[in-house]
Backbone as JSON, one array per atom type, in Angstrom:
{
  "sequence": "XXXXXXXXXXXXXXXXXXXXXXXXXXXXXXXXXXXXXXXXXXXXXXXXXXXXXXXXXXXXXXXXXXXXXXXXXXXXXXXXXXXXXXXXXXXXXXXXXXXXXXXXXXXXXXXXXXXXXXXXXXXXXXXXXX",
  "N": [[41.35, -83.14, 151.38], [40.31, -84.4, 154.61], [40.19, -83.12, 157.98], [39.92, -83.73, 160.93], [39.12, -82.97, 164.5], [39.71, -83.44, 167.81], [38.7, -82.23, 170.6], [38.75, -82.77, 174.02], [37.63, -80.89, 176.31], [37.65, -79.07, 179.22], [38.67, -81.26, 182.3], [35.92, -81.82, 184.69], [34.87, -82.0, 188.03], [32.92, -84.15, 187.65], [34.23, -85.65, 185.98], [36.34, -86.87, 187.24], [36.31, -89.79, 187.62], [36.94, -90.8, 185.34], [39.25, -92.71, 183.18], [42.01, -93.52, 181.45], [41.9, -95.63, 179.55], [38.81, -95.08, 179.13], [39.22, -92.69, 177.75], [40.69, -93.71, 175.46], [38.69, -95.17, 174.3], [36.56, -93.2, 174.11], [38.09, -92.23, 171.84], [38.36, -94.51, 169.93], [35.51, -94.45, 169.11], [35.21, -91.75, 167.84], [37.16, -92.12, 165.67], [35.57, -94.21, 164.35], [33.4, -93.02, 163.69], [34.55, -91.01, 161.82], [35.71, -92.75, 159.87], [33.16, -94.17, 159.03], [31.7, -91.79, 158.0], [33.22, -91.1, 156.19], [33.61, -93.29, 154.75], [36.21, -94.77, 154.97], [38.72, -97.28, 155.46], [40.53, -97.3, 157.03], [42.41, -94.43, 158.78], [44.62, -91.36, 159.0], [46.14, -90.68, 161.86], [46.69, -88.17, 164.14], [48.7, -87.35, 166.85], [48.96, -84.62, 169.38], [51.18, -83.57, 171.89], [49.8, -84.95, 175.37], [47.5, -86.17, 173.84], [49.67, -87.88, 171.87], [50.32, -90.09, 173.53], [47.58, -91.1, 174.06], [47.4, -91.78, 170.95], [49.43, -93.19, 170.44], [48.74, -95.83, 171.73], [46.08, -96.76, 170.97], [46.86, -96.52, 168.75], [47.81, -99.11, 168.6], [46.12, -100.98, 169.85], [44.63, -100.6, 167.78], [45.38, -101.6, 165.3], [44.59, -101.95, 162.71], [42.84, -99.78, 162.08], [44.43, -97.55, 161.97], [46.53, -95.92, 159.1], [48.82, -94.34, 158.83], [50.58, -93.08, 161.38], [51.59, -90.24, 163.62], [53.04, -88.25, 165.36], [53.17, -85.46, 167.76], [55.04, -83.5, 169.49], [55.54, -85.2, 172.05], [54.83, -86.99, 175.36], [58.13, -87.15, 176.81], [60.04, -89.23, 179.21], [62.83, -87.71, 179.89], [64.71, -87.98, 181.78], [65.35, -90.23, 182.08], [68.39, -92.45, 181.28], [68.45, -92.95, 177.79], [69.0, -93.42, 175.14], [67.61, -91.55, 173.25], [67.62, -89.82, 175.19], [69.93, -88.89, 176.05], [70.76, -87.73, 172.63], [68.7, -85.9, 173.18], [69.6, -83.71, 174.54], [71.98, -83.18, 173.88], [72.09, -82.34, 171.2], [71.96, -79.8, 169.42], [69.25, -78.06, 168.31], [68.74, -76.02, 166.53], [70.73, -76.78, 164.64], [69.7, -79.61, 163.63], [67.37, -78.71, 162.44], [67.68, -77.6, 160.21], [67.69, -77.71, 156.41], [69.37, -80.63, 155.18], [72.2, -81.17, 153.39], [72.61, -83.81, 152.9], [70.17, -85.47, 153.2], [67.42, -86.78, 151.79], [65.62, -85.38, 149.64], [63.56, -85.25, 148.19], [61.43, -87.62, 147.82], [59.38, -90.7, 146.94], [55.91, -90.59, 147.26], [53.72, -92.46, 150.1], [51.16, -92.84, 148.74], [49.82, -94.09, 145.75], [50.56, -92.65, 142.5], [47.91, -90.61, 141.1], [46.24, -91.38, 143.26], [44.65, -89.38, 145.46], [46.85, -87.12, 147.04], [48.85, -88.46, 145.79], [51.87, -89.75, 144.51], [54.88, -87.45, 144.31], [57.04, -85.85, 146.91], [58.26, -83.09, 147.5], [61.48, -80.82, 147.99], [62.1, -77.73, 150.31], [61.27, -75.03, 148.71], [64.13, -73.47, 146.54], [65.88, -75.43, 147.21], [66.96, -78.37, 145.75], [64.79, -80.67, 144.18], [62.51, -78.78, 145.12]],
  "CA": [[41.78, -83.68, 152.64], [39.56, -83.57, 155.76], [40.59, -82.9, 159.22], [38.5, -83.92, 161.99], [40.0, -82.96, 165.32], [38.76, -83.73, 169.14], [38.49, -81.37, 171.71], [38.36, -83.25, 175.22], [37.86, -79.94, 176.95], [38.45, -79.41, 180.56], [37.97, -81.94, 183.09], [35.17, -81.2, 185.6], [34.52, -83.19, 189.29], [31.99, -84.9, 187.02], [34.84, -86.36, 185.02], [37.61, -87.66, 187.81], [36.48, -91.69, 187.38], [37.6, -91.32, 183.83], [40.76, -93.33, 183.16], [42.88, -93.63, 180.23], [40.67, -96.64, 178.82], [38.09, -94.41, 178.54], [39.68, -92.15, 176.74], [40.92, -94.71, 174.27], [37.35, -95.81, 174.0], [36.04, -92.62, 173.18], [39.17, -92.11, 170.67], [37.95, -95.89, 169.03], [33.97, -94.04, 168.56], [35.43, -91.21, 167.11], [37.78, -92.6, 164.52], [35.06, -95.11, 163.58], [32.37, -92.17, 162.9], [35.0, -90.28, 160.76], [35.79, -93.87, 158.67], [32.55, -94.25, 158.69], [31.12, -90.92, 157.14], [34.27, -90.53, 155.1], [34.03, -94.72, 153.81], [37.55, -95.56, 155.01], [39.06, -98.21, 156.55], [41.78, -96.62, 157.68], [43.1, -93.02, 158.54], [46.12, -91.13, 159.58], [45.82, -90.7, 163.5], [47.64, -87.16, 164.81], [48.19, -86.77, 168.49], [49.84, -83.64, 169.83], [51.2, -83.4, 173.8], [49.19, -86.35, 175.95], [47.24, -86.99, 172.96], [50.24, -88.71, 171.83], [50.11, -91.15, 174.52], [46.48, -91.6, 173.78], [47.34, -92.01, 169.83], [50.16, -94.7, 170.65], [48.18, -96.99, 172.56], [44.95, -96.62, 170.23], [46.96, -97.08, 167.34], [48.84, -100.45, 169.07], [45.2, -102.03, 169.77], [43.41, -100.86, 166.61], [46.35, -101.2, 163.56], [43.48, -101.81, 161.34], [42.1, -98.56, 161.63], [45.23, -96.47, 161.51], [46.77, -95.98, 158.35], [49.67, -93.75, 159.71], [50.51, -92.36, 162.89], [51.79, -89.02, 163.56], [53.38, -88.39, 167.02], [54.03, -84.42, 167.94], [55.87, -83.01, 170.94], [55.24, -86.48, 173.11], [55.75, -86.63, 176.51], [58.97, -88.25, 177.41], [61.19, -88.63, 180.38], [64.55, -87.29, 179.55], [65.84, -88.34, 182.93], [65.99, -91.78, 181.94], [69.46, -92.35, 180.15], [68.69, -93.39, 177.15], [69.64, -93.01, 173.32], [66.61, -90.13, 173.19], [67.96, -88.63, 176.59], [71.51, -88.11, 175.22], [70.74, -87.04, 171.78], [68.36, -84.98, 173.12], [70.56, -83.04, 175.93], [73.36, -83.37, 173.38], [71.98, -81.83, 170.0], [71.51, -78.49, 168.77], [68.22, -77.92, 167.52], [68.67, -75.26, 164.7], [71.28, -77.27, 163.83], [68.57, -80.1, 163.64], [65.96, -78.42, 162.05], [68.11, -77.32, 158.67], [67.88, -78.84, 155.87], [70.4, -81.32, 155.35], [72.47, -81.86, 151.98], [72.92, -85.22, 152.85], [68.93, -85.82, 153.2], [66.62, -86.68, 150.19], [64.19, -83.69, 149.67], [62.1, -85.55, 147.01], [60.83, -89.13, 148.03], [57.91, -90.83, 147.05], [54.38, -90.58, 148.55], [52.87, -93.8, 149.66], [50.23, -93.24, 147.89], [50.18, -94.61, 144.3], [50.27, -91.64, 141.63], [46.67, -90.8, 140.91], [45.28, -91.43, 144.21], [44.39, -87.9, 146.03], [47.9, -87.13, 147.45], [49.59, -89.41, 145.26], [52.67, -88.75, 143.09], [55.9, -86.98, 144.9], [56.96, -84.62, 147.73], [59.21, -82.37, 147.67], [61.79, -80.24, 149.5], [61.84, -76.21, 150.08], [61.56, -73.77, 147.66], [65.33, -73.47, 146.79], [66.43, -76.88, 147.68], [66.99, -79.53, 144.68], [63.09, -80.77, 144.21], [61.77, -77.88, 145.56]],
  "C": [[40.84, -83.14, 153.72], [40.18, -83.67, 157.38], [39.51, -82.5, 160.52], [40.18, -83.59, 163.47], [39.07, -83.18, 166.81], [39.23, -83.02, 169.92], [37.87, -81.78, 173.03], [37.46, -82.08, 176.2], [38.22, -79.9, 178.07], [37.98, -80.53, 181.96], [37.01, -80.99, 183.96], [35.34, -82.32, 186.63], [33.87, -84.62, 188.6], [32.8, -86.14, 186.13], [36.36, -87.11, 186.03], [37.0, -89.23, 187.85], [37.38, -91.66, 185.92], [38.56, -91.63, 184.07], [41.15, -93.11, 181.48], [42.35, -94.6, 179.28], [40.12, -96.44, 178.48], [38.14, -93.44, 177.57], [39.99, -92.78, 175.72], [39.62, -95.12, 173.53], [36.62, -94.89, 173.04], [36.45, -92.13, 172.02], [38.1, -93.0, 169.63], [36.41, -94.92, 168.41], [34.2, -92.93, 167.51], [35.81, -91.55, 165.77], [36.81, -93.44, 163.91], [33.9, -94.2, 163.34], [33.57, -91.27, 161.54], [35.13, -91.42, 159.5], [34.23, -94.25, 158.39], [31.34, -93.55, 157.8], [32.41, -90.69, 156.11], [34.33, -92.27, 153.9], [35.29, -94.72, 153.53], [37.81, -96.43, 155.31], [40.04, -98.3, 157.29], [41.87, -95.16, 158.02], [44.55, -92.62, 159.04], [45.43, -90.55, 160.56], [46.99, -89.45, 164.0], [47.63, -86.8, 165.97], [49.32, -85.9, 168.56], [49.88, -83.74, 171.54], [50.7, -85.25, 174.49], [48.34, -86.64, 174.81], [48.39, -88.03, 171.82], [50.41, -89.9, 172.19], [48.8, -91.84, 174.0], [46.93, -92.3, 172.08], [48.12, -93.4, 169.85], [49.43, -96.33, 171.03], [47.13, -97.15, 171.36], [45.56, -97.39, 168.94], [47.54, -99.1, 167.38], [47.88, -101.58, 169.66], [44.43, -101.82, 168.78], [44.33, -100.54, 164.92], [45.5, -101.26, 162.82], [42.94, -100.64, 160.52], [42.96, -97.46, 161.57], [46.56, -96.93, 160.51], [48.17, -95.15, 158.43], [49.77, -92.96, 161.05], [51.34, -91.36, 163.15], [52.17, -88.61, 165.08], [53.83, -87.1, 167.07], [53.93, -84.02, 169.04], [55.31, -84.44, 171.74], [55.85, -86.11, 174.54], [56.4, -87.98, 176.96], [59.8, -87.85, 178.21], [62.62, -88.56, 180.11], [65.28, -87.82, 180.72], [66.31, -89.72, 183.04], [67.07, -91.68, 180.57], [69.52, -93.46, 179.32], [69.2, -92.91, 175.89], [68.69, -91.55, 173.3], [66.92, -89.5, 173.97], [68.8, -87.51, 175.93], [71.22, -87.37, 174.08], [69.39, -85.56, 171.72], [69.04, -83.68, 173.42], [71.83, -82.73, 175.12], [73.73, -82.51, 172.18], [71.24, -80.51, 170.03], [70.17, -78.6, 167.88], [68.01, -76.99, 166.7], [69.5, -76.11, 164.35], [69.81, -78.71, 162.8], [67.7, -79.79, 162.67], [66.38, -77.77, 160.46], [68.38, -78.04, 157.79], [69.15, -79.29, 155.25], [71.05, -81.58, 153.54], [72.84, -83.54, 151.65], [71.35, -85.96, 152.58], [68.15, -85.75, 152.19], [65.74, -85.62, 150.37], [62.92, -83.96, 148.78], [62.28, -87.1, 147.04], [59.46, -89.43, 147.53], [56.71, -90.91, 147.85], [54.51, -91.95, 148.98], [52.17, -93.99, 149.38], [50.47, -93.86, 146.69], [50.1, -93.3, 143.38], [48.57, -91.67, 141.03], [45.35, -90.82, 142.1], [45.29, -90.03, 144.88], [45.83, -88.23, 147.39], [48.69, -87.78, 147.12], [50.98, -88.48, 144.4], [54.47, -88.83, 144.05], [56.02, -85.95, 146.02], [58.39, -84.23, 147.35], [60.04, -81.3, 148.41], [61.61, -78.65, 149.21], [61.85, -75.66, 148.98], [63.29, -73.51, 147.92], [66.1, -74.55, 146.77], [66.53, -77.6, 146.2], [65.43, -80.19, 145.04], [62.54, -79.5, 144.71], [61.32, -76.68, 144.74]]
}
């Protein structure tokens, strides 16, 4: 497995025209040098924080080229009441975050068995599959 990652760094004066387009743009150059030294036609797309934002949009004009999408900590407005507000504001997060005996622990990949990451996952050490 390879893991390419992008490092915007910090804006400078030099960089206030940039917009959000551009960023998408230089997202699109990236992803198409990694499919293109790796001979994909797809990958899985991980944005963390505002690269979330960026990953959403990217992935919602270029489905072709992302193969899953991966969304962590996003930024969203809790102050709008919706279904995500409430259950955010509402739920215990250790509770949350343990695993569940109601929840499968061993699903299949989507890969096919055979292909690199193919086969099964499974849950903790301890757990039934695990």
């Amino acid at each position: 497995m390879d893991i390419w990652m992008i490092d915007w760094g910090y804006p400078t004066l030099a960089d206030r025209h940039l917009r959000l387009d551009d960023y998408v743009d230089f997202l699109d150059a990236c992803v198409d040098r990694v499919r293109r030294e790796r001979g994909v036609e797809s990958l899985t797309l991980w944005g963390y924080c505002l690269g979330t934002t960026l990953a959403v949009i990217y992935s919602s004009l270029f489905p072709e080229k992302v193969r899953n999408l991966v969304i962590q900590t996003p930024l969203v407005n809790f102050d709008i009441q919706n279904t995500l507000a409430v259950w955010a504001k509402n739920t215990d997060p250790v509770k949350v975050s343990r695993p569940s005996s109601t929840s499968p622990v061993t699903f299949p990949s989507p890969r096919r068995p055979g292909e690199a990451g193919g086969g099964e996952v499974s849950g903790p050490p301890g757990q039934p599959g695990g």
